[in-house]
N, C-alpha and C positions, 0 to 999 in steps of 0.2 A: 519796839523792834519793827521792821518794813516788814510790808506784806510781801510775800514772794507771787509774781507774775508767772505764771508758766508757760509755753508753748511752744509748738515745733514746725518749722516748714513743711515737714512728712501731713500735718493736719489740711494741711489745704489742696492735695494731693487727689483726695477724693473727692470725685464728683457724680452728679445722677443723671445728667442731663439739662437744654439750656432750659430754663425758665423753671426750674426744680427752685421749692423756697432755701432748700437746706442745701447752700450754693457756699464755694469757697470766700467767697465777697465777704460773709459774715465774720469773720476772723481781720480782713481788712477793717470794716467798718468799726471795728473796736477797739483796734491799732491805733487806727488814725483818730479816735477821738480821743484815747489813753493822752496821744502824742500833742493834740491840738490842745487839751483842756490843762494840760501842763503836769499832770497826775504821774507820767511814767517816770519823769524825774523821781520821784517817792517812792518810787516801788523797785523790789530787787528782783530782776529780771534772770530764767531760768530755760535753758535752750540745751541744755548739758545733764541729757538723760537718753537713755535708751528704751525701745520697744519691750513692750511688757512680755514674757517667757510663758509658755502652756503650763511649767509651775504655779505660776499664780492665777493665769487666769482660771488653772481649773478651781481653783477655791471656792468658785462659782461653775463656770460651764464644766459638762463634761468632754473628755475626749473625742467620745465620737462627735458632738456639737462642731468640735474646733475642726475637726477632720473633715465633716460637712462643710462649713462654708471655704476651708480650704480649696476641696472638690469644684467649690460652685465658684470658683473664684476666676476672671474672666483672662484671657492671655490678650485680649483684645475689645473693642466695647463695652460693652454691657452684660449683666446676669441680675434679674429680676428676682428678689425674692418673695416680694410682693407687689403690688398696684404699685406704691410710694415707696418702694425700700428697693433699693439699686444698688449692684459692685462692679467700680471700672477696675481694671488692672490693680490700682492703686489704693483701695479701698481697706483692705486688713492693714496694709503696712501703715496706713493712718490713722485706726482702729486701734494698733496694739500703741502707736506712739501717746494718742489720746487716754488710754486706760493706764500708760504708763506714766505719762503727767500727773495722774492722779495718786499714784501709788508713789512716784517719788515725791510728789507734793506732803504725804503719809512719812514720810522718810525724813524729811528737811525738818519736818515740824516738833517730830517726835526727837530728833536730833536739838533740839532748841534753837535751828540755823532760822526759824521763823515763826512767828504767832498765828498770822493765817495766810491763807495763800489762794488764789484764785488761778482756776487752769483753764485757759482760752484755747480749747482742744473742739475739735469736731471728728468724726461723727458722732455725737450723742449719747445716751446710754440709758437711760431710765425707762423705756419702753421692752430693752430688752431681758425677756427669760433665762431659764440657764438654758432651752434649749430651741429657744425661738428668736430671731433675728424682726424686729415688726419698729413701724413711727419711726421710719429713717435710723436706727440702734442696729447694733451687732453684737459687740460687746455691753455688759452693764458696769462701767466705769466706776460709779461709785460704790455698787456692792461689792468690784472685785478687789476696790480700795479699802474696804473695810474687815473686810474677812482679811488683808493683808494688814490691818494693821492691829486685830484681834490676835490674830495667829504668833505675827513677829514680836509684838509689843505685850500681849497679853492683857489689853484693856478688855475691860465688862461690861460697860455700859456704853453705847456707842447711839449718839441720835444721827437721822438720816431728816433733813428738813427740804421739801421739794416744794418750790411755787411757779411752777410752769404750769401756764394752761391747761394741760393736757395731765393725768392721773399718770401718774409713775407705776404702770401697772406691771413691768417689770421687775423691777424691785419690790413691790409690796410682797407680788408672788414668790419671790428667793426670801424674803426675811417671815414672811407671815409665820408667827407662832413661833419666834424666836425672840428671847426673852432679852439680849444683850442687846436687842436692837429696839429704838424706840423711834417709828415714822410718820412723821407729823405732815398735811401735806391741805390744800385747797386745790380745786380744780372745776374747770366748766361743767356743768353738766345738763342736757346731755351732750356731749361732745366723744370725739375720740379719744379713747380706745371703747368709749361706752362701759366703764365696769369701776366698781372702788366701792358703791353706793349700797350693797346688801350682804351683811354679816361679815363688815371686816373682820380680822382678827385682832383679839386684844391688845396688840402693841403697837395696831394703826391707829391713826387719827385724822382719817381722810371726812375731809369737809367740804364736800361738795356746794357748789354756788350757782346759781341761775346767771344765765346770759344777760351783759346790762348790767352785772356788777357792779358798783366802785370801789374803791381803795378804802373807804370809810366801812363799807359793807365788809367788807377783807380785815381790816384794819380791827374791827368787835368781834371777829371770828377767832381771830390771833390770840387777841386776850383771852376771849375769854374760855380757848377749848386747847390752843398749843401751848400758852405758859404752864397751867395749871401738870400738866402732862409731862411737861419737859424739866417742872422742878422735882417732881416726884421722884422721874429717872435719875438725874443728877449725869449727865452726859460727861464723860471723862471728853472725847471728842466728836465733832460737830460735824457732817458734812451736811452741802449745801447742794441739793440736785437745780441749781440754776438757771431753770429760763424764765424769760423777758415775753416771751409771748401775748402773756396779760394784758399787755400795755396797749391804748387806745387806739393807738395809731395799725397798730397787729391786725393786719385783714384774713391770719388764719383762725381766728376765734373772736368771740363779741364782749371783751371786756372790757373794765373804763380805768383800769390801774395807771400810774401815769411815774416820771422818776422819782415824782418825793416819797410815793409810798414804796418804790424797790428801797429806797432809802431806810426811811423808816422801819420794812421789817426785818433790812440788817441789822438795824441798829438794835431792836429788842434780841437776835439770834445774838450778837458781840454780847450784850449784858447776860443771857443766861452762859455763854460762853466763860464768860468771866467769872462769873461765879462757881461752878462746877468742875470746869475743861481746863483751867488754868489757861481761859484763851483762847485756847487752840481750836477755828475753825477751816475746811477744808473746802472750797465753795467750786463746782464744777460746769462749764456752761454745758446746756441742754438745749431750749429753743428761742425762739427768739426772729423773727424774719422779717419785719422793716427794719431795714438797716440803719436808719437814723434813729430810729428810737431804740433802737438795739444797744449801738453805741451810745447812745447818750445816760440807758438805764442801769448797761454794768459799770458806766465811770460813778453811778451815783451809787452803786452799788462795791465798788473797790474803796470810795472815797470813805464811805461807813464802814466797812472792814477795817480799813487802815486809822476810822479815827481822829481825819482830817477837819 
């Protein structure tokens, strides 16, 4: 079965300003390398969904959250929510389409219209709280995809597997000490957000990595600390907090990951998939900011989802 491609014009909508990394370019650069490396032919393409509704997002945020950044939300330039975190006019409406790819991604898979599916959305989500907006996130994409697909579908066991540079410290903090969720994740450390690293909660599995890493170093971490964890849970479905940041060429962190290893650890998340999920992974971008290695790391990255 084809992987389903997601994405929507409303994603590139937002911007923070010029020379901001987390720039609408990033969605191009993925396009055209989907298009050049001959991949998008394989894949079933998905532009036929709508913005995510404050029923679901609250599954995660609360109301007053959503009311806030409504409030701060700009009629014209800019609204700083922080140093690095910015909303021009267009910023929620790209926001809810982004969280909404993810949730209809949740939707097509559980339907059997697809085995896994990749949602080329921006802005972000893994940094964000239920009640903090922080690392370029607004909404938390894949927490509010999974609480949506607990909720409508009724699965138990749900893994959240995050390989972006940077600690998914938003999510950790919406699921810590919740038992249906199992969050396996590597990240720089120190680096930003600065935290993952002192008395996770039992149902993380944050493995922090010194600067200068390689994909070999990554690659014995995988083994030896997220399989062991992820067959215990037995994940009905998979998602995938997806960024590319790692990668060598990434001058916002000092890693040496490169496209065989985004490869490779799709390929072991497809076999614990297979084995438990019936398949079914949901794999969402997060960061990722040289754009050639960007594109080049999710084509190697869809090509191992799909199997090819």
């Amino acid at each position: 079965m084809e992987t389903l491609y997601i994405t929507h014009p409303a994603c590139k909508l937002h911007e923070m300003g010029s020379g901001h990394p987390e720039c609408p370019e990033r969605l191009d650069a993925i396009s055209d390398q989907l298009l050049s490396s001959g991949l998008l032919s394989y894949l079933k393409e998905n532009q036929d969904f709508g913005p995510v509704g404050n029923h679901i997002l609250s599954l995660v945020h609360p109301e007053s959250y959503l009311t806030k950044l409504e409030h701060g939300s700009p009629k014209s330039g800019y609204f700083e929510v922080d140093s690095d975190t910015v909303m021009n006019p267009h910023t929620l409406e790209a926001a809810r389409y982004a969280a909404g790819a993810v949730v209809s991604a949740v939707d097509a898979v559980m339907a059997n219209q697809a085995t896994t599916a990749f949602c080329a959305v921006r802005p972000p989500g893994h940094h964000a709280s239920r009640e903090q907006a922080m690392g370029f996130c607004f909404y938390n994409n894949v927490a509010v995809a999974a609480l949506h697909a607990i909720e409508k579908y009724g699965l138990q066991r749900i893994a959240v597997i995050d390989f972006d540079v940077h600690h998914g410290n938003g999510t950790e903090a919406i699921f810590a000490g919740d038992a249906r969720i199992l969050m396996c994740s590597f990240f720089q450390y120190p680096l930003f957000p600065d935290c993952g690293v002192h008395n996770p909660a039992s149902n993380m599995v944050n493995v922090p990595v010194p600067a200068y890493s390689s994909g070999e170093v990554v690659r014995k971490l995988v083994l030896e600390q997220w399989l062991p964890r992820l067959a215990e849970h037995q994940p009905e479905l998979i998602f995938i907090s997806a960024g590319f940041d790692a990668h060598r060429e990434d001058d916002i962190a000092q890693m040496g990951l490169v496209e065989a290893d985004y490869a490779w650890l799709t390929q072991q998340i497809v076999t614990v998939a297979d084995q438990y999920a019936k398949g079914r992974i949901i794999s969402a971008l997060e960061g990722g900011y040289n754009l050639s290695a960007l594109g080049r790391s999710v084509a190697a990255h869809i090509k191992a989802l799909s199997k090819l």
